[in-house]
N, C-alpha and C positions, 0 to 999 in steps of 0.2 A: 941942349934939349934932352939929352940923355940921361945928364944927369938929374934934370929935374924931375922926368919919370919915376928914375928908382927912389930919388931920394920921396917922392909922393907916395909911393908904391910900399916903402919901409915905414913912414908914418899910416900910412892906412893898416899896413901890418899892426904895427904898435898898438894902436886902439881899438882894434879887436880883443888882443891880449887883453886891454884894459877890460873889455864888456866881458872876456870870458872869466876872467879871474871874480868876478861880482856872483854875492852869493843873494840869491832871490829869497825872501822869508821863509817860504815852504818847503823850502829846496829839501832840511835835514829831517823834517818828520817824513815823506814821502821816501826818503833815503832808507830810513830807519825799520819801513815795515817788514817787519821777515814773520815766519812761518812757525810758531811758537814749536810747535812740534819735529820739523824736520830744519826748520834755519835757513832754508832756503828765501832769497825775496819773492814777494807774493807781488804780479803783475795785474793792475786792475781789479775789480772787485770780487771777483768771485773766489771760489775757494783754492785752494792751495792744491795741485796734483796730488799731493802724498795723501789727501782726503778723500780723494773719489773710489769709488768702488770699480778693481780691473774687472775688464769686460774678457768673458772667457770667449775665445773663437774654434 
């Protein structure tokens, strides 16, 4: 019985692997966006930190 667990447990491992190693179409444009000016990746749509104006305190 034991072994039947792991050896279940190693094939459920497996096929994850399988689903992680899968590249989704959009995967590399959304990969790709970075920050023409500072090269950093840009998160979501708005603009890029290195664009905003510092708030003096």
């Amino acid at each position: 019985m034991l072994v039947k667990a792991v050896s279940l447990f190693l094939i459920f491992i497996a096929v994850l692997a399988m689903f992680g190693k899968l590249r989704l179409p959009g995967q590399k444009r959304i990969a790709d966006v970075r920050c023409p000016k500072c090269g950093r990746y840009r998160i979501g749509k708005g603009p890029c930190p290195c664009n905003t104006p510092k708030k003096k305190s």
